[in-house]
C-alpha positions as CSV (number, residue, x, y, z in Angstrom):
1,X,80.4,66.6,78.4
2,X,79.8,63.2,79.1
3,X,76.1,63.9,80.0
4,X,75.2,65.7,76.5
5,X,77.2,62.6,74.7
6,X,74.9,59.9,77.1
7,X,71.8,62.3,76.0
8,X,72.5,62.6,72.2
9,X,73.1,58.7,72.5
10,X,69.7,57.8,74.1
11,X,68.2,60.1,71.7
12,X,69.7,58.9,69.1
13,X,68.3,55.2,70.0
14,X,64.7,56.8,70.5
15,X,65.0,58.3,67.2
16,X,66.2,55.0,65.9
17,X,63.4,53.2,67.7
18,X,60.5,55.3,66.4
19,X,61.9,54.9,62.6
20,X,61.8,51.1,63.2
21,X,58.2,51.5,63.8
22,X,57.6,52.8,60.5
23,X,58.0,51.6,57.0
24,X,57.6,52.7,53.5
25,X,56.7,49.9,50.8
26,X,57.1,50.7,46.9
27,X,55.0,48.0,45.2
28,X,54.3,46.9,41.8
29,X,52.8,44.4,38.9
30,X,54.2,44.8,35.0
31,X,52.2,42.6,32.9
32,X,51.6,42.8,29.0
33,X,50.0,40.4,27.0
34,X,50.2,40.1,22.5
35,X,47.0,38.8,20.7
36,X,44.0,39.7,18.6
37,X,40.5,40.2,19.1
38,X,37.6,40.6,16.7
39,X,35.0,42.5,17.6
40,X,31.9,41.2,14.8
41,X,31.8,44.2,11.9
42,X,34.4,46.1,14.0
43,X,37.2,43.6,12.2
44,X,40.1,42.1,13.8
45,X,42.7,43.7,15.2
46,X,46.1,42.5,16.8
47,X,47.3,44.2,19.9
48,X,50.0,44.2,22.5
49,X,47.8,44.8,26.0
50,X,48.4,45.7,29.7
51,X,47.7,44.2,32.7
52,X,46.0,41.1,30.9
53,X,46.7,38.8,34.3
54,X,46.5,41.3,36.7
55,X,46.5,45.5,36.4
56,X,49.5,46.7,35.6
57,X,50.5,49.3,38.5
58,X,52.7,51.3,40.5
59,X,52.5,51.8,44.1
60,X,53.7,53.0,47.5
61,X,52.0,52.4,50.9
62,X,53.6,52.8,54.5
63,X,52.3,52.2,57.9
64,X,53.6,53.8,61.1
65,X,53.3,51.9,64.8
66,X,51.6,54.9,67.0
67,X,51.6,52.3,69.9
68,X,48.9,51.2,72.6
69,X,47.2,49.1,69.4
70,X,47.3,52.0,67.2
71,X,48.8,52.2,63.4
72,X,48.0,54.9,60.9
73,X,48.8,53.9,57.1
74,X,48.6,55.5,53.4
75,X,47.8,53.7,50.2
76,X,48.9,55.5,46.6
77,X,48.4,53.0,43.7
78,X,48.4,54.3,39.9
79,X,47.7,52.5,37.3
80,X,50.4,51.8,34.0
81,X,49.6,51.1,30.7
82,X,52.8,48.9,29.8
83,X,51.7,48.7,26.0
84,X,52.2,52.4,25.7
85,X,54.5,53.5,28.9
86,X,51.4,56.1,30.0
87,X,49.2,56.1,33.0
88,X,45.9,57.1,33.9
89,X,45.2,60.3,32.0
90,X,42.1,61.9,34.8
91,X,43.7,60.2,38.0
92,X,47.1,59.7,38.5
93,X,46.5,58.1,41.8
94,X,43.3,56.7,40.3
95,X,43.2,53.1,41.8
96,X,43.3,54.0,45.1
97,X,44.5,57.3,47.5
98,X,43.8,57.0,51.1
99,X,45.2,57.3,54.7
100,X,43.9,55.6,57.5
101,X,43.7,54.8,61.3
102,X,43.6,51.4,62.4
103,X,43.7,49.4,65.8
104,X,41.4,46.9,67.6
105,X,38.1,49.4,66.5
106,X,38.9,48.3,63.0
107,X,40.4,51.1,60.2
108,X,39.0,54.2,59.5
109,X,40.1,55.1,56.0
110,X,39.6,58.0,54.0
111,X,40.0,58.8,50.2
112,X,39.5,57.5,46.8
113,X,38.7,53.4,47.1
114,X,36.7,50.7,45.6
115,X,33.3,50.4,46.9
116,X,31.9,47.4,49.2
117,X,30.1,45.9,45.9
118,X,33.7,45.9,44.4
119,X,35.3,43.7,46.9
120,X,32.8,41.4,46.6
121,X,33.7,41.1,42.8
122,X,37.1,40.8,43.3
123,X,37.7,36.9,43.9
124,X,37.3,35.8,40.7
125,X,38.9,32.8,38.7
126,X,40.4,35.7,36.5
127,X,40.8,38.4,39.0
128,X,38.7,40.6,37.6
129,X,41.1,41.6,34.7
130,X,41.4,40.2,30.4
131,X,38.9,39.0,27.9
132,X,37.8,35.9,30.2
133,X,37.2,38.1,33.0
134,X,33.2,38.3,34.5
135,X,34.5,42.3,34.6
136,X,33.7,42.5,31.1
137,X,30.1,42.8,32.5
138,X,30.7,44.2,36.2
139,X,32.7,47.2,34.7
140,X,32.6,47.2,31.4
141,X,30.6,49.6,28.5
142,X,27.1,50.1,30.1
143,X,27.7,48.5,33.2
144,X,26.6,51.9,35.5
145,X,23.2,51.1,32.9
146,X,23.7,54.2,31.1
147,X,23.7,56.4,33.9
148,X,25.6,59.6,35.1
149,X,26.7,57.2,38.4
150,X,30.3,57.0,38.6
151,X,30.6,54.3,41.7
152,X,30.1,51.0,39.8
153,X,34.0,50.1,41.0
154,X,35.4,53.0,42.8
155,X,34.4,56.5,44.7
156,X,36.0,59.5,45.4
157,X,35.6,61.9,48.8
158,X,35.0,58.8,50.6
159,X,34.9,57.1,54.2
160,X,34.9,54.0,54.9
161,X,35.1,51.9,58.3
162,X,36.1,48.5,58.0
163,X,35.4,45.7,61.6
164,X,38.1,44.1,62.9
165,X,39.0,40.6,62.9
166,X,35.6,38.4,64.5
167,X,36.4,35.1,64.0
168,X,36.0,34.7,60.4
169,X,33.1,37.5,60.3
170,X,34.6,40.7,58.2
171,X,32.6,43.8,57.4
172,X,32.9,47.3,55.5
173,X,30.9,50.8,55.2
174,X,31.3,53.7,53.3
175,X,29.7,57.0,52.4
176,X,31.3,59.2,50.2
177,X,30.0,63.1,49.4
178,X,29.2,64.4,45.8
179,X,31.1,67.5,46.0
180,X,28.8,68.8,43.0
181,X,29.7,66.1,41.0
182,X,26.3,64.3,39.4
183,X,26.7,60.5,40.3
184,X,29.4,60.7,43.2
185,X,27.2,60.6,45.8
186,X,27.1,57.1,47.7
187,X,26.8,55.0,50.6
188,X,27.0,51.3,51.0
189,X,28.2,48.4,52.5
190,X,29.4,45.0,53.0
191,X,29.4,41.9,55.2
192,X,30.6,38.0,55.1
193,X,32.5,35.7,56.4
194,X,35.5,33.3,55.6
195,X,36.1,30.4,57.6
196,X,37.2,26.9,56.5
197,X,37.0,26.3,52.7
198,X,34.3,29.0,52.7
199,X,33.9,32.7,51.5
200,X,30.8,34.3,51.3
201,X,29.6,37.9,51.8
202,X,26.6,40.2,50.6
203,X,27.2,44.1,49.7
204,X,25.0,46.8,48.9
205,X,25.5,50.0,47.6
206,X,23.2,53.5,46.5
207,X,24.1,56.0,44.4
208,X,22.3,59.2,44.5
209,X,22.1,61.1,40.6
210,X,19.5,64.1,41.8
211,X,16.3,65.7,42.4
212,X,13.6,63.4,40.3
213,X,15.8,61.0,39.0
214,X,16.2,57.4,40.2
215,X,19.2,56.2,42.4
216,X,21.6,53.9,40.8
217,X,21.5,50.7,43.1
218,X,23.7,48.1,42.6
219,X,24.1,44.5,45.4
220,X,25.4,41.2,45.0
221,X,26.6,37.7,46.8
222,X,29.5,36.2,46.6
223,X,30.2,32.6,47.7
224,X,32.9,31.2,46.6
225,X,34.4,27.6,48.3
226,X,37.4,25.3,48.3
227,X,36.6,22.0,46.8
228,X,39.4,19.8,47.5
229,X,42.1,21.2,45.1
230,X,39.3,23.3,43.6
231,X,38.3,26.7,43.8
232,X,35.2,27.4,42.9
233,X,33.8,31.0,42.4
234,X,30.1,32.4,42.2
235,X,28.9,36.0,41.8
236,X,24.6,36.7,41.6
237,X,25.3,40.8,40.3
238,X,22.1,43.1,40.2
239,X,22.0,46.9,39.4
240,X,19.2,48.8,38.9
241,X,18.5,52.2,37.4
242,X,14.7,51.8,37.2
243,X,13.4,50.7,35.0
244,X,16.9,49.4,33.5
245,X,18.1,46.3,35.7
246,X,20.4,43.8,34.4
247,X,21.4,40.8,36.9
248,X,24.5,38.9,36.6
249,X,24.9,35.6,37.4
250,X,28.8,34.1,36.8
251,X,30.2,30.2,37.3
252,X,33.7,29.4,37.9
253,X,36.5,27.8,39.0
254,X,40.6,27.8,39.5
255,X,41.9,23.8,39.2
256,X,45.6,23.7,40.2
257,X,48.1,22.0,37.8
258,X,51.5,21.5,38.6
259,X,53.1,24.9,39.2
260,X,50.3,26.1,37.3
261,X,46.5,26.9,37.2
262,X,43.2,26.5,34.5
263,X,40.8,28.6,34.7
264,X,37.5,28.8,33.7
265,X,34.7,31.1,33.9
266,X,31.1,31.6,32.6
267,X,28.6,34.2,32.6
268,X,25.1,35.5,32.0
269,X,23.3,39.1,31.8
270,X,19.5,39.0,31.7
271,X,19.0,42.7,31.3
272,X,15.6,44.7,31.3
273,X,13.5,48.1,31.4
274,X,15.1,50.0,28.6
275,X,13.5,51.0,25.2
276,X,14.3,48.7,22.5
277,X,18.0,49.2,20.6
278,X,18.9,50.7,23.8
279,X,21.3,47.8,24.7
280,X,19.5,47.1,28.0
281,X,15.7,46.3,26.8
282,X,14.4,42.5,27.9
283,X,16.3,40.7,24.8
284,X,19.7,42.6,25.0
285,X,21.2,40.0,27.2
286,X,24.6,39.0,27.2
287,X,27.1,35.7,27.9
288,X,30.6,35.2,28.8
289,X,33.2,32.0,28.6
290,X,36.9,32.7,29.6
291,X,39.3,29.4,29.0
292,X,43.2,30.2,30.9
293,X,46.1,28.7,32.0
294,X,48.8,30.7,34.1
295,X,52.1,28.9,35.0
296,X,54.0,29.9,37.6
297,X,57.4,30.3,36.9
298,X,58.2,32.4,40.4
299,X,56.1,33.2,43.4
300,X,56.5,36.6,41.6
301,X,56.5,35.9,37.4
302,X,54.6,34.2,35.6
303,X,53.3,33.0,31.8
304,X,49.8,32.8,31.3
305,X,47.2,32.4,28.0
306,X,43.4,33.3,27.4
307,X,40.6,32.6,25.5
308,X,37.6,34.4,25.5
309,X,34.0,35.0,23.8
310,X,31.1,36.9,24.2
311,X,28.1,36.0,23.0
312,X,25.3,38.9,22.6
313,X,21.8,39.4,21.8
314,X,19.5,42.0,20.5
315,X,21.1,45.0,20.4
316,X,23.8,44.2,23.6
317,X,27.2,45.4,22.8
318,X,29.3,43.6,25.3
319,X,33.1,42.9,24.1
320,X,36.0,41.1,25.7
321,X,37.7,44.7,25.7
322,X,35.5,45.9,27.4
323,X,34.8,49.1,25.3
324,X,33.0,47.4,22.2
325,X,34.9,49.9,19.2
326,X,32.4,52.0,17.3
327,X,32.2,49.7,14.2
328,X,30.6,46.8,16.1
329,X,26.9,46.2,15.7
330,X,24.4,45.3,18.2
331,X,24.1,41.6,18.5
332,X,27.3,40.7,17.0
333,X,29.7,38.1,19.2
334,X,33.1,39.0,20.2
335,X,36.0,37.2,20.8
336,X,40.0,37.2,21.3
337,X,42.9,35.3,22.6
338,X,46.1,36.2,24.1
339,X,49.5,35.3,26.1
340,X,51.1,37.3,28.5
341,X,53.7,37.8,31.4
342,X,53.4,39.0,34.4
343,X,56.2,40.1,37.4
344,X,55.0,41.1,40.8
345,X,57.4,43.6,42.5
């Protein structure tokens, strides 16, 4: 009796032991912003709008200890549309779904995730997100160039390897199969380094549409550097979908105030190649100023407002939402403001 209660005991702690190794994370951001844009013919309109700051979301990721070095991990992250209470109607895990393995090789991860050009985007004064966001351009209307490619942010069926740490040197690569579908069919990569008050990497990724039609390419550096209080942010974006090309080239800068932060942010797109009225022939370029301030009230809430404008040309469509609505002409400016909060859970 007293040797089945000192097993069941020392099972018990093993049992105990291996859950302590593992951990289960549900993770979170509600943000909503009020304002009004006007979009040139289009009119204004005032709106109540999600994720503003940063993407509204829902999450849960875990990682279990397999020992010797070794950890495997998920990643399920949906996106919420506070304004409305819905979420993303085609993917519910649509932001990211992958498991991985990960040890001193690096982590192998599989599944739907951003691509290496994405990550280079990503450290922006803005975050990538709201009308004074450069992602008005990197992912907004027109920014795959009018293509079937559907990789411009994120990929499906994928596999990526990302190194492990090298002293500041960090890099990631990632193929992902088409499956049938037109435009899935990638492979890319990334590499940089962050040391100091520095951050710079170059990516690169292909996109393969079919037999007799051009890849959709798209590469870019990032360099962005600490300047005292400073941050100051750079992104040179090209894609190409011969003979459409647009390049990005975007200017900005986080200055710490108080609790809080201004932000400011500038862009241009040159595009070229397309027929004229096509929105991406040689005079259908594009620019972008975003004006912010976030304060801090928590290291988890905050209260933030934006400005932003686009200016277009030609027959560019570009518009702080995005999605320019249908009633907007070519070559007409658009512009909004808003004020937010956001909590981090």
């Amino acid at each position: 009796m007293k040797k089945s209660l000192l097993a069941l005991g020392a099972l018990s702690l093993l049992s105990a032991g291996a859950f302590a190794q593992s951990s289960v994370t549900l993770f979170g951001v509600v943000d909503a912003a009020a304002g009004q844009v006007k979009n040139g013919s289009a009119g204004t309109v005032k709106r109540l709008a999600s994720g503003s700051n940063t993407t509204s979301r829902f999450g849960l990721r875990g990682v279990e200890d397999l020992g010797g070095g070794l950890r495997a991990a998920f990643h399920l992250e949906s996106q919420v549309n506070v304004d409305t209470g819905t979420a993303d109607a085609n993917k519910f895990w649509g932001r990211r779904a992958t498991v991985s393995l990960a040890g001193g090789f690096g982590e192998l991860r599989l599944g739907r995730d951003y691509t290496p050009t994405a990550y280079n985007t990503f450290a922006d004064e803005f975050g990538i997100v709201g009308i004074g966001s450069r992602g008005i351009f990197s992912y907004g209307f027109g920014s795959n160039l009018g293509s079937p490619a559907t990789t411009v942010l994120r990929v499906d069926n994928s596999i990526g390897y990302f190194l492990p740490a090298l002293g500041g040197v960090y890099g990631h690569l990632q193929v992902a199969a088409g499956e049938g579908v037109v435009g899935n069919k990638y492979m890319g990569g990334r590499l940089g380094y962050s040391g100091g008050p520095v951050n710079v990497a170059f990516a690169y990724g292909k996109t393969e549409i079919g037999t007799g039609i051009p890849d959709f390419k798209n590469w870019n550096v990032m360099f962005n550097m600490k300047l005292g209080p400073m941050m100051l942010y750079t992104l040179y974006d090209v894609k190409d979908w011969a003979p459409r090309e647009t390049k990005d080239i975007s200017v900005g800068a986080g200055i710490p105030v108080g609790v809080g932060e201004i932000r400011l942010g500038y862009t241009r797109a040159d595009r070229s190649g397309g027929p004229v009225g096509s929105g991406f022939a040689n005079a259908d370029d594009s620019t972008r100023l975003g004006v912010g301030y976030v304060h801090n009230l928590s290291r988890r809430s905050a209260v933030y407002g934006t400005y932003g404008r686009v200016t277009n040309k030609g027959a560019a469509r570009s518009s702080v939402i995005y999605t320019p609505p249908a009633g907007m002409l070519g070559g007409q400016p658009s512009s909004g403001i808003e004020f937010g909060v956001r909590h981090v859970f």
